[in-house]
C-alpha positions as protocol buffer text, in pm:
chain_id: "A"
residue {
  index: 1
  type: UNK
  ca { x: -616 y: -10 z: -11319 }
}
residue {
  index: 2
  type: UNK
  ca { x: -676 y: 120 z: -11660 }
}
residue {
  index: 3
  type: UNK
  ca { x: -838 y: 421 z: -11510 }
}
residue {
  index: 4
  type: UNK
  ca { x: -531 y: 498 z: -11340 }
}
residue {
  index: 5
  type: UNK
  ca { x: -310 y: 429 z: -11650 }
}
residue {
  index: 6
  type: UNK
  ca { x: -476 y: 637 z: -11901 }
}
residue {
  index: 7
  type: UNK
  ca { x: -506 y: 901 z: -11644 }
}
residue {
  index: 8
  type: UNK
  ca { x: -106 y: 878 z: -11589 }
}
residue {
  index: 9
  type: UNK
  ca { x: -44 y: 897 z: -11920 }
}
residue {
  index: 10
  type: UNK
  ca { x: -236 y: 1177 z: -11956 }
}
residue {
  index: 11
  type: UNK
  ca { x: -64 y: 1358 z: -11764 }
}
residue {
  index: 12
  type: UNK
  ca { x: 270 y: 1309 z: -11784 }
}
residue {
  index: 13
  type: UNK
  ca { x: 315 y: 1238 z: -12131 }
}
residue {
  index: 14
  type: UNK
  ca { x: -79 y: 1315 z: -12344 }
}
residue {
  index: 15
  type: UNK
  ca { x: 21 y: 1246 z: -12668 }
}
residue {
  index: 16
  type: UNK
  ca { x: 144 y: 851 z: -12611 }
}
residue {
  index: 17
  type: UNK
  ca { x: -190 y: 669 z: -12720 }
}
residue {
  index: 18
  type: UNK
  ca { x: -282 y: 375 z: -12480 }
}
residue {
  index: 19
  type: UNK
  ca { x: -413 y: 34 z: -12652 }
}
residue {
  index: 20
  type: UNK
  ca { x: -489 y: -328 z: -12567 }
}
residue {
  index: 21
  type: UNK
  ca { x: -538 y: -669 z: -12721 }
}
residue {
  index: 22
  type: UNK
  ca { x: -851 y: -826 z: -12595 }
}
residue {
  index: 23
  type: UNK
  ca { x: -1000 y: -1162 z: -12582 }
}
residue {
  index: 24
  type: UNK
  ca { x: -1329 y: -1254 z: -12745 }
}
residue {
  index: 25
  type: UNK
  ca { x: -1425 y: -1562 z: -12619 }
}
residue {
  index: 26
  type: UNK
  ca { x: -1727 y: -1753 z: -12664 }
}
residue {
  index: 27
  type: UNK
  ca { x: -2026 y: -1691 z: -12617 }
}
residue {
  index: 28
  type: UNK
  ca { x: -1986 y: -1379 z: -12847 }
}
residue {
  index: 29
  type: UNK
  ca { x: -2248 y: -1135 z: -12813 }
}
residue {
  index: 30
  type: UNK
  ca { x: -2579 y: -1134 z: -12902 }
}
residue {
  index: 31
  type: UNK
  ca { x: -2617 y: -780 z: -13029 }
}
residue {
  index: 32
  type: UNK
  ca { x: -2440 y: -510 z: -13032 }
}
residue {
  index: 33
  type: UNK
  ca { x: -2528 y: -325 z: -12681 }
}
residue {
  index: 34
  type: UNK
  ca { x: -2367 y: -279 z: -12381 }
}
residue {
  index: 35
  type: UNK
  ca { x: -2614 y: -592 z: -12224 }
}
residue {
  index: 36
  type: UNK
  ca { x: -2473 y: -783 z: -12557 }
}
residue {
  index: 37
  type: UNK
  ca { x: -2100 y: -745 z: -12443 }
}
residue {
  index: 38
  type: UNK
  ca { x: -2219 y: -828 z: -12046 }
}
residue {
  index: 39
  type: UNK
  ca { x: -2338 y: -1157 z: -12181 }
}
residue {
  index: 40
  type: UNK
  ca { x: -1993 y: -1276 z: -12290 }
}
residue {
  index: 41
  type: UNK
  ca { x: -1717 y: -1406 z: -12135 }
}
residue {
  index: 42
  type: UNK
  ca { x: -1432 y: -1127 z: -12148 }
}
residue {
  index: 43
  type: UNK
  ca { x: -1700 y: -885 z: -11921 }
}
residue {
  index: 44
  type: UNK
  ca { x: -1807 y: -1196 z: -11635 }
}
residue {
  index: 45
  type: UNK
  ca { x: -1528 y: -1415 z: -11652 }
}
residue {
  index: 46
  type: UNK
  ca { x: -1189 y: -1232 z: -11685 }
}
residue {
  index: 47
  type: UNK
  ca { x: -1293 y: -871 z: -11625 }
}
residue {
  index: 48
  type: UNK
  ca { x: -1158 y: -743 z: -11948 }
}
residue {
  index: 49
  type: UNK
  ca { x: -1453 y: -501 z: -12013 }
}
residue {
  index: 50
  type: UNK
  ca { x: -1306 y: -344 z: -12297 }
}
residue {
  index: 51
  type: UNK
  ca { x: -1619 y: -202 z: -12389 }
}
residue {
  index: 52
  type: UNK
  ca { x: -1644 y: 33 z: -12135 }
}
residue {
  index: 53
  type: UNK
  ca { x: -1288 y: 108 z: -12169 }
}
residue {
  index: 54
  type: UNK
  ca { x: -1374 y: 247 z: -12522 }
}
residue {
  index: 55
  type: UNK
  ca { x: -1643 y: 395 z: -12457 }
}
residue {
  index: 56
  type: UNK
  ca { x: -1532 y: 625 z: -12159 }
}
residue {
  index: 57
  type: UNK
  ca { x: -1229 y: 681 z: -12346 }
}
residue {
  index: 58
  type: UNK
  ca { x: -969 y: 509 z: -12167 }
}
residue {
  index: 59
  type: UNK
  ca { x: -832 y: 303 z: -12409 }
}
residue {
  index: 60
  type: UNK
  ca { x: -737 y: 494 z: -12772 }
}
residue {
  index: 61
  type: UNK
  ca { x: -739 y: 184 z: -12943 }
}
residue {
  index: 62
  type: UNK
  ca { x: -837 y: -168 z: -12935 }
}
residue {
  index: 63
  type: UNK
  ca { x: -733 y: -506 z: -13123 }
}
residue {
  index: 64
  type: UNK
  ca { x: -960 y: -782 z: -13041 }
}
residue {
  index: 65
  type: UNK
  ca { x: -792 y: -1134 z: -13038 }
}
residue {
  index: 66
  type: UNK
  ca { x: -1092 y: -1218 z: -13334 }
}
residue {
  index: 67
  type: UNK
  ca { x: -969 y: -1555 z: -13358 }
}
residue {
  index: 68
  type: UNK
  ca { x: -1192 y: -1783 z: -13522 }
}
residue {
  index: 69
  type: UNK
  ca { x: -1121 y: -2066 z: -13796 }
}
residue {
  index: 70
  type: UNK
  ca { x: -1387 y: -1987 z: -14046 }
}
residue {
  index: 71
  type: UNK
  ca { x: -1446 y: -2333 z: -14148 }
}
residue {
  index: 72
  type: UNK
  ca { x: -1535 y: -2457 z: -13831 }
}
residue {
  index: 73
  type: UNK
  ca { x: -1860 y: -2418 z: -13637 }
}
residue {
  index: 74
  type: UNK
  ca { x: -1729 y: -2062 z: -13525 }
}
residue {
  index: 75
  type: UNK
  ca { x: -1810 y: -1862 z: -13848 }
}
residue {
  index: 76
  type: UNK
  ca { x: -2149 y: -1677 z: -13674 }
}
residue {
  index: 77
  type: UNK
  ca { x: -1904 y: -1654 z: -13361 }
}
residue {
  index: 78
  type: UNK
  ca { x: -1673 y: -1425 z: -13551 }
}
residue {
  index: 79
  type: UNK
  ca { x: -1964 y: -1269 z: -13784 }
}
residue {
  index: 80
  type: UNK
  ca { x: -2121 y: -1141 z: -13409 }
}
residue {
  index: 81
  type: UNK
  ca { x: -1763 y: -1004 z: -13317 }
}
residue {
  index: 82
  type: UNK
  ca { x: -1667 y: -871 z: -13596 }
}
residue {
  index: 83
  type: UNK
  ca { x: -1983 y: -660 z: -13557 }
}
residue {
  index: 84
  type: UNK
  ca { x: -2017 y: -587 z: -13196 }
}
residue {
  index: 85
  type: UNK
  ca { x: -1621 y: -406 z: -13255 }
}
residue {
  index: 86
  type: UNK
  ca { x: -1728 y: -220 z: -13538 }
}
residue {
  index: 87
  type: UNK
  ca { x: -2058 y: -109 z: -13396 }
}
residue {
  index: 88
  type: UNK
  ca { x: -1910 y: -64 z: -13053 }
}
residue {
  index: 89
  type: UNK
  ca { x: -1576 y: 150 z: -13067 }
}
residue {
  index: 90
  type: UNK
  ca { x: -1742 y: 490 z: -12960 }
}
residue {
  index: 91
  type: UNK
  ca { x: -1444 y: 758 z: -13075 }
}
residue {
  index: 92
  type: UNK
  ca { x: -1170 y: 556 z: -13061 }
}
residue {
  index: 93
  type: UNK
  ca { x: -992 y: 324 z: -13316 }
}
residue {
  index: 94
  type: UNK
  ca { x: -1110 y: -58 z: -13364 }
}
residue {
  index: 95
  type: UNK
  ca { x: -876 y: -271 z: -13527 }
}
residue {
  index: 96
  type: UNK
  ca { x: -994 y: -602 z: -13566 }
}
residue {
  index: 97
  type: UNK
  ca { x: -765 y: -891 z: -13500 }
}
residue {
  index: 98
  type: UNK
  ca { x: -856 y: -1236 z: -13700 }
}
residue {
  index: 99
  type: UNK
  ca { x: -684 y: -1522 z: -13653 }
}
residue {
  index: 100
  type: UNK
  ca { x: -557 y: -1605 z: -13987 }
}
residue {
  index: 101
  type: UNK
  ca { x: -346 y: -1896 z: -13865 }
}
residue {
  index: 102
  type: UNK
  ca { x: -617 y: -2090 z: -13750 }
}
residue {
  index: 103
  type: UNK
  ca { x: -743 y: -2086 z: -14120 }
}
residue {
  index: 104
  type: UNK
  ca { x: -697 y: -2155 z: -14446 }
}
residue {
  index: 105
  type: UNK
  ca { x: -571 y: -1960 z: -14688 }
}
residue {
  index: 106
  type: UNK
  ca { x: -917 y: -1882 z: -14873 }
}
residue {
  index: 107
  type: UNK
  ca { x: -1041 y: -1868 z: -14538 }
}
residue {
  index: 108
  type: UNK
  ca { x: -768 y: -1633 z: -14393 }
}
residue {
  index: 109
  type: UNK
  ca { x: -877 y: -1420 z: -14688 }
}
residue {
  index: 110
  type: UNK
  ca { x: -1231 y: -1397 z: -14659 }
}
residue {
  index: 111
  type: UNK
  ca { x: -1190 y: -1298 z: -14297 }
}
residue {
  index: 112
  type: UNK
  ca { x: -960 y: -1035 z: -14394 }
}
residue {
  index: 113
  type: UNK
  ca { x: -1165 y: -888 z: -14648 }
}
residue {
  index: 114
  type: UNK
  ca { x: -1444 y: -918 z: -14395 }
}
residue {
  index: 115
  type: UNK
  ca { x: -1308 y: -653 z: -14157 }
}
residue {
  index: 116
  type: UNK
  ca { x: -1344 y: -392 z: -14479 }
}
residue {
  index: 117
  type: UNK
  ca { x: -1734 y: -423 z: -14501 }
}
residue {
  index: 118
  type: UNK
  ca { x: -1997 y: -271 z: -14268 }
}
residue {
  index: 119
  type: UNK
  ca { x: -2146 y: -386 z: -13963 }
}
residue {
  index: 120
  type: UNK
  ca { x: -2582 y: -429 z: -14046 }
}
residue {
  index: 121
  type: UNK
  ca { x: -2585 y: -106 z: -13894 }
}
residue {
  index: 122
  type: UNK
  ca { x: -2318 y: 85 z: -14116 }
}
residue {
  index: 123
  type: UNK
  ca { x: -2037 y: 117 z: -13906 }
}
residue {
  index: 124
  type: UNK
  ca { x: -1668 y: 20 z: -14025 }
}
residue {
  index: 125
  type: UNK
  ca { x: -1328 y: -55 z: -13785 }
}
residue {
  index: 126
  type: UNK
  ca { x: -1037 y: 140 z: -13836 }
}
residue {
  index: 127
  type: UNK
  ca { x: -868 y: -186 z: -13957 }
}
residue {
  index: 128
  type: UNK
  ca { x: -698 y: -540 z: -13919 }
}
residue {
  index: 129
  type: UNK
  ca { x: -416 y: -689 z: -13746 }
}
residue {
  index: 130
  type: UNK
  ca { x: -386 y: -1086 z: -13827 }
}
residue {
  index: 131
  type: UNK
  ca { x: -216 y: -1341 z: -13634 }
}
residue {
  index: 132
  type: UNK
  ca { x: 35 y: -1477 z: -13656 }
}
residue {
  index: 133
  type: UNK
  ca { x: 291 y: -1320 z: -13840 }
}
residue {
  index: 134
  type: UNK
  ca { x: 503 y: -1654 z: -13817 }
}
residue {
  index: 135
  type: UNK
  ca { x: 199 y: -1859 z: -13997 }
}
residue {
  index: 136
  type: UNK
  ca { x: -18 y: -1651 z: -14186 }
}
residue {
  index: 137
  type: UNK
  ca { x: -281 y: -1920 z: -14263 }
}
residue {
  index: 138
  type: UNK
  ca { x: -269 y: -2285 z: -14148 }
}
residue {
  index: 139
  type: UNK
  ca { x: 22 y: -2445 z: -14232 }
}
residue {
  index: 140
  type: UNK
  ca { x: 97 y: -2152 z: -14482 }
}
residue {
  index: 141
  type: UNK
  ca { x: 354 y: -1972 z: -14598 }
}
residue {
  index: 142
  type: UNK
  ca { x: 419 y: -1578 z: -14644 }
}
residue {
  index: 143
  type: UNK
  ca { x: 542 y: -1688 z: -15027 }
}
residue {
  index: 144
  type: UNK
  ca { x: 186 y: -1889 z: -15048 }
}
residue {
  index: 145
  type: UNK
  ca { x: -6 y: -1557 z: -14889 }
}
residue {
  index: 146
  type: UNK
  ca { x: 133 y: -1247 z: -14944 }
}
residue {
  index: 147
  type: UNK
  ca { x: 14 y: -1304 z: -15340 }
}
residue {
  index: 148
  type: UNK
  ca { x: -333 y: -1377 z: -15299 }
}
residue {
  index: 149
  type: UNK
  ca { x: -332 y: -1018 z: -15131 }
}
residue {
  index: 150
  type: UNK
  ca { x: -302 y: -885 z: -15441 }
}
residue {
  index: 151
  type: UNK
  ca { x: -568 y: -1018 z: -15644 }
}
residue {
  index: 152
  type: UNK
  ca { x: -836 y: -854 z: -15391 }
}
């Protein structure tokens, strides 16, 4: 089905870009290789294999749902994600996607600033989209976030 989109687009309109939010449920993957992403659920259990979508080229850009509360037991969880989408994004944009909600606000912030550094092998994303707009950290405010922003 995305196939057949992206090849629609293509030709009827070639300049509208085609994206997708993804899930990245646990287990996240243990490297980042094409076996890696088989090994987790989006590829065996929903079919969402996003990672060949990027890398044929059928999808022009991709925001993982990265959503992970930091000071939980998920922090490697994200770390592995966060990775895998910066390694893994072949030509097309990678925006990652944490979950800010689902942490504090120092937390929501260090997962931000996160997304900016490189992968072990030297590879960046394109960007980052948090969620949710409504709650920008847990139980927070955009008068309690949007300043600590600004100090980074």
């Amino acid at each position: 089905m995305v196939r057949q989109v992206y090849a629609r687009i293509q030709k009827s309109k070639p300049g509208v870009k085609q994206s997708g939010a993804f899930v990245t449920w646990n287990p996240s993957p243990t490297n980042s290789t094409r076996a890696g992403f088989q090994g987790t659920r989006p590829y065996y259990d929903v079919y969402s294999d996003w990672d060949s979508w990027m890398q044929e080229g059928i999808v022009d850009m991709a925001v993982p749902m990265t959503y992970y509360d930091w000071g939980g037991t998920y922090q490697a969880d994200y770390t592995r994600w966060m990775n895998f989408e910066k390694d893994r994004h072949g030509n097309r944009q990678m925006i990652i996607g944490p979950g800010i909600y689902l942490n504090s606000l120092t937390n929501a912030i260090r997962e931000f600033l996160m997304t900016r550094d490189p992968s072990p092998a030297g590879n960046h994303a394109h960007g980052f989209s948090g969620y949710s707009y409504r709650v920008p950290y847990l139980n927070g405010t955009w008068s309690g976030f949007s300043p600590s922003l600004w100090r980074r």
